[in-house]
Phi, psi and omega in degrees: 000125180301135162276178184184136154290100171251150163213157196295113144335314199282302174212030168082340174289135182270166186198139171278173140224125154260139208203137187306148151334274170339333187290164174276176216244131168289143188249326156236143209302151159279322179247327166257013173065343163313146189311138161300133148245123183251138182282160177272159179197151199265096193329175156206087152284087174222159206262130171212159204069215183292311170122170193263301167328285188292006177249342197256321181288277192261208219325163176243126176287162143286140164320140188317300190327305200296152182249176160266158160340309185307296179314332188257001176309146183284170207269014179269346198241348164291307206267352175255162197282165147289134167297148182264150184271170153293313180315312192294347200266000000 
């Protein structure tokens, strides 16, 4: 159920209500009857964890699994030198 912020005219006093969307808007102080204004307040919205960006939005990785092309030569032509030609020898 939303809170909502009223303060008096009459005699300055601020005051919360809890009140259905539906319900009607106060109109007078609880303590002096006086006409009502309702304030603007300050949410309480907050953005927590990884954000909706980093999981939905940007670059898209490959799974931990997967290796790159590159990653998958086999390890015999990684572990040997390059060969000499004869001119080199």
């Amino acid at each position: 159920m939303p809170i909502y912020e009223y303060k008096c005219r009459k005699c300055g006093k601020e005051f919360e209500s809890f009140q259905g969307i539906a319900d009607p808007a106060v109109t007078s102080c609880r303590s002096c009857s006086g006409s009502v204004q309702k304030l603007m307040s300050l949410s309480s919205f907050h953005l927590k964890g990884s954000g909706w960006y980093a999981t939905d939005y940007s670059g898209k990785k490959a799974p931990a699994g997967e290796k790159k092309k590159e990653d998958k030569a086999p390890e015999t032509e990684k572990s040997q030198p390059p060969s000499k030609t004869k001119s080199e020898e």
